[in-house]
C-alpha positions as CSV (number, residue, x, y, z in Angstrom):
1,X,0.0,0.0,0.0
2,X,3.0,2.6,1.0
3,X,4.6,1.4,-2.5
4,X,1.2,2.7,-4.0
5,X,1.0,5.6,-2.2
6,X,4.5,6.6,-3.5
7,X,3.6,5.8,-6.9
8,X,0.8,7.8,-6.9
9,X,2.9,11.0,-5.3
10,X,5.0,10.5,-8.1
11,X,2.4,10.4,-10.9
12,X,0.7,13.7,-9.4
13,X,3.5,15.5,-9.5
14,X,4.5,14.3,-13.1
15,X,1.0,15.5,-14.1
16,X,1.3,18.7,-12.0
17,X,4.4,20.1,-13.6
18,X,4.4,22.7,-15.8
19,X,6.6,22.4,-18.9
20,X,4.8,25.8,-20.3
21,X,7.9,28.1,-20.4
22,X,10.0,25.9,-22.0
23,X,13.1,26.1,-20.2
24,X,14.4,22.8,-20.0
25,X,14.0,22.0,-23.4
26,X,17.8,23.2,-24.1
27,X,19.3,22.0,-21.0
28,X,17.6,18.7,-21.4
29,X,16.5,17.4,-24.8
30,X,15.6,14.2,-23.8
31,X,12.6,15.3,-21.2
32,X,9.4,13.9,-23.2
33,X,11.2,10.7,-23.9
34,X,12.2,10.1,-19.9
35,X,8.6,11.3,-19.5
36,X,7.3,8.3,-21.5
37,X,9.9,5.9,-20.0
38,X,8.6,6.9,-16.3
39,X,5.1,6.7,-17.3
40,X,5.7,3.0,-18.7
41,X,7.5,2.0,-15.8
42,X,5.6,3.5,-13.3
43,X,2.5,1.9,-14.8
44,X,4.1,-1.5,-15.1
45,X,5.2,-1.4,-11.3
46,X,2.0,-0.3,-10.5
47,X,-0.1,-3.5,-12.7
48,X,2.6,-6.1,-11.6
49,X,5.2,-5.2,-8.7
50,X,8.0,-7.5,-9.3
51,X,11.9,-7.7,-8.8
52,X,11.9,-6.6,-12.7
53,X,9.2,-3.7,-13.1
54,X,10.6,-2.3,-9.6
55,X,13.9,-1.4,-10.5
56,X,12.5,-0.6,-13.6
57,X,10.5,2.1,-11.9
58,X,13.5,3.3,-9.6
59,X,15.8,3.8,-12.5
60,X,13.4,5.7,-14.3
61,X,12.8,8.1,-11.5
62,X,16.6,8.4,-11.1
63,X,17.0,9.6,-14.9
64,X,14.1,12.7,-14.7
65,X,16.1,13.4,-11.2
66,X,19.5,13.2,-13.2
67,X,17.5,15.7,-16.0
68,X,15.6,17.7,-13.6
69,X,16.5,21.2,-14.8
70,X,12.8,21.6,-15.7
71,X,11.7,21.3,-12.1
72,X,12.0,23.0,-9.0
73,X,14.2,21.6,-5.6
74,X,10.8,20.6,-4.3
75,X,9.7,18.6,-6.8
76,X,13.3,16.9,-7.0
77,X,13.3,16.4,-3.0
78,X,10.3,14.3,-3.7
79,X,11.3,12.5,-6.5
80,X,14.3,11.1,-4.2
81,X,12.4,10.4,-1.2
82,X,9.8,8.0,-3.7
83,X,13.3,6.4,-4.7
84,X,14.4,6.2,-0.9
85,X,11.2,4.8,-0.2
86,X,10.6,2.2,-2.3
87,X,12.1,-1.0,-1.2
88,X,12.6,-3.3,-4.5
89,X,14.3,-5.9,-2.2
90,X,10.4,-7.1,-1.1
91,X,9.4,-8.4,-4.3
């Protein structure tokens, strides 16, 4: 249930962000695409946990973190605690 709880945090604030002012669009090309990578991993983790989809999930979070120029320290803080949070070692 915590595991969905974080996933959830994590799709909210995906949905919540504003990409309107395009300012990460130079410093980080590849934004849409890690978008769609979260969004299939995050959905997959969310159908099936699993020691696959799990990790799967993590790593994704871990790139938009890596490319987070397009988001505030907030919105970063809280990408890292759903990653601390997550504990792929129970599936």
């Amino acid at each position: 249930m915590k595991n969905l709880l974080c996933l959830f945090l994590a799709i909210t604030i995906f949905s919540c962000s504003s990409d309107d002012d395009n300012s990460n669009t130079d410093a980080c090309p590849a934004q849409d695409a890690l978008l769609e990578q979260f969004e299939a991993a995050a959905v997959a983790f969310a159908d099936s946990p699993s020691s696959t989809t799990c990790p799967a999930y993590i790593s994704s979070l871990e790139l938009f973190i890596q490319c987070g120029e397009g988001f505030s320290a907030s919105e970063l803080n809280q990408f890292q605690q759903i990653v601390d949070t997550v504990d792929c070692s129970i599936y």
